[in-house]
C-alpha positions in Angstrom: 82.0 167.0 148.7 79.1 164.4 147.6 80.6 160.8 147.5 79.5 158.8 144.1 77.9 155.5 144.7 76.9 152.6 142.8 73.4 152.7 140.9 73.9 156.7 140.8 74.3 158.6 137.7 77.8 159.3 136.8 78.1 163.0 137.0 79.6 164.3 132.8 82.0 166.2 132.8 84.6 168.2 130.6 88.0 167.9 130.2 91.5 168.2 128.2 93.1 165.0 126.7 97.2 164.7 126.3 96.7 166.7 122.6 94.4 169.7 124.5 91.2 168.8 123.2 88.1 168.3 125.4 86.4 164.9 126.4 82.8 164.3 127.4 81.7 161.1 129.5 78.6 161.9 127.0 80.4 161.0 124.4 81.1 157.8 125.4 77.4 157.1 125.6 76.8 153.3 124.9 79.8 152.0 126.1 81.5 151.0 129.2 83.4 153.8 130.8 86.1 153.0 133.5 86.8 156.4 135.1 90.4 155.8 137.4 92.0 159.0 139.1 94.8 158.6 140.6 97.6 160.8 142.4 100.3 161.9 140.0 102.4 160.9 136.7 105.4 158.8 136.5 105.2 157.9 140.1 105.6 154.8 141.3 102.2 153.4 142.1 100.5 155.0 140.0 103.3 154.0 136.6 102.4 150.5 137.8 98.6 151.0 137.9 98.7 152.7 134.4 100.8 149.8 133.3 98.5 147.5 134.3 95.4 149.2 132.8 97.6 148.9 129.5 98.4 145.0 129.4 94.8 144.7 129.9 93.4 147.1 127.8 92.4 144.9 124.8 90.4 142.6 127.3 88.7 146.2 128.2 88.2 147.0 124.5 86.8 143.1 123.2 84.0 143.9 126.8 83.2 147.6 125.1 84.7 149.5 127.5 87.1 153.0 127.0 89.1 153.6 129.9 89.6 157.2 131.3 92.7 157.8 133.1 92.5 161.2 135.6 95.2 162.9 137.7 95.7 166.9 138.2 98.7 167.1 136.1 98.6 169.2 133.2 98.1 167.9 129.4 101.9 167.8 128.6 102.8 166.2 131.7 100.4 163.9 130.9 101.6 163.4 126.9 105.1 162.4 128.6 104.0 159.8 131.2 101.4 158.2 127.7 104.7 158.1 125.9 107.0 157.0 128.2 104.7 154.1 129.1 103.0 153.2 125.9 99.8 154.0 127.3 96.8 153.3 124.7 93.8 155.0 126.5 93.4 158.4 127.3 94.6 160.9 130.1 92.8 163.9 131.4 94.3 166.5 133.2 91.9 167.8 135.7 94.2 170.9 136.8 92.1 172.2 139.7 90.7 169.2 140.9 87.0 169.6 139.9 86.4 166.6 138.7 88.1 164.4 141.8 85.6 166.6 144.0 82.5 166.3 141.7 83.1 162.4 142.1 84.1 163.0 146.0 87.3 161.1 145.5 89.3 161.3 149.2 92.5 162.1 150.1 94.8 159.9 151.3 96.0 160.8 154.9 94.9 163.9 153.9 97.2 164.9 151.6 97.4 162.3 148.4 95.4 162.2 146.0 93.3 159.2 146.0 92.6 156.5 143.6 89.4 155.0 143.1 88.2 153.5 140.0 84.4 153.8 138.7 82.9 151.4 136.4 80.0 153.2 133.9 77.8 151.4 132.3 76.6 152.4 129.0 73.5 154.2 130.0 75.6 156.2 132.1 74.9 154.5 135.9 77.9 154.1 137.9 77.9 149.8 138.7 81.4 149.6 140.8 83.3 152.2 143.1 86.7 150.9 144.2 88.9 153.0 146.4 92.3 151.6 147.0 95.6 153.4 147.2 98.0 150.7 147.5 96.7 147.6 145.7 97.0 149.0 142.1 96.4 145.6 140.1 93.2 145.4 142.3 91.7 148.5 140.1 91.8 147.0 136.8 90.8 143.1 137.7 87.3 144.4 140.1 86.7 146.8 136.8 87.0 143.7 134.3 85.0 141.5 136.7 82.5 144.1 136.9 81.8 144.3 133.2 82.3 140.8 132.2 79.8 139.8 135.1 77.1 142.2 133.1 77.6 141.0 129.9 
């Protein structure tokens, strides 16, 4: 599993959103991406991670930025938790856990999911990898700081 660093290309990928249809990073060409996988829907940490990505999310919109939620849950698990939660940016279920490898997102102890956030710039260069599992409000103020301080 190749690890993802900073100043590499992001690698693009494919996936389904909550409604089925797929998603590019190349689509989102020209604008900040943040790229956040994390374990599993409606759990705690991760409910208070997603929550936090939504009270900030017009901050992330008024820098440029879409933000990418990830998790191996399927699209209609992933429809509920966007409901439940209110949450304004998109979910993609990456079912077999392509994606999480492609980027070379570890396991915690083995056996969680991890979740790391990437910041992509708009040309499509990764500029911040943070891998944290328990400090969820951690993910969205280093990817806000990241993009404000390149502005």
């Amino acid at each position: 599993m190749a690890k993802i660093t900073v100043g590499q290309p992001a690698p693009d990928w494919q996936l389904p959103d909550t409604s089925g249809q797929l998603v590019t990073l190349q689509q989102f060409r020209g604008q900040w991406v943040v790229l956040y996988f994390y374990p599993k829907d409606d759990t705690p940490g991760c409910t208070a991670e997603a929550c936090a990505f939504r009270d900030s999310y017009a901050e992330f919109q008024n820098a440029g930025a879409v933000v990418i939620g990830v998790s191996g849950d399927d699209t209609p698990s992933h429809e509920r938790f966007k409901s439940k939660y209110n949450l304004p940016f998109i979910l993609l279920s990456d079912a077999n856990n392509q994606l999480r490898r492609t980027y070379g997102v570890p396991a915690t102890f083995g056996l969680i999911p991890g979740r790391v956030t990437y910041v992509i710039d708009p040309e499509g260069v990764v500029r911040l990898v943070f891998d944290s599992q328990f400090d969820f409000r951690a993910h969205v103020d280093k990817a806000l700081a990241t993009i404000k301080a390149s502005r």
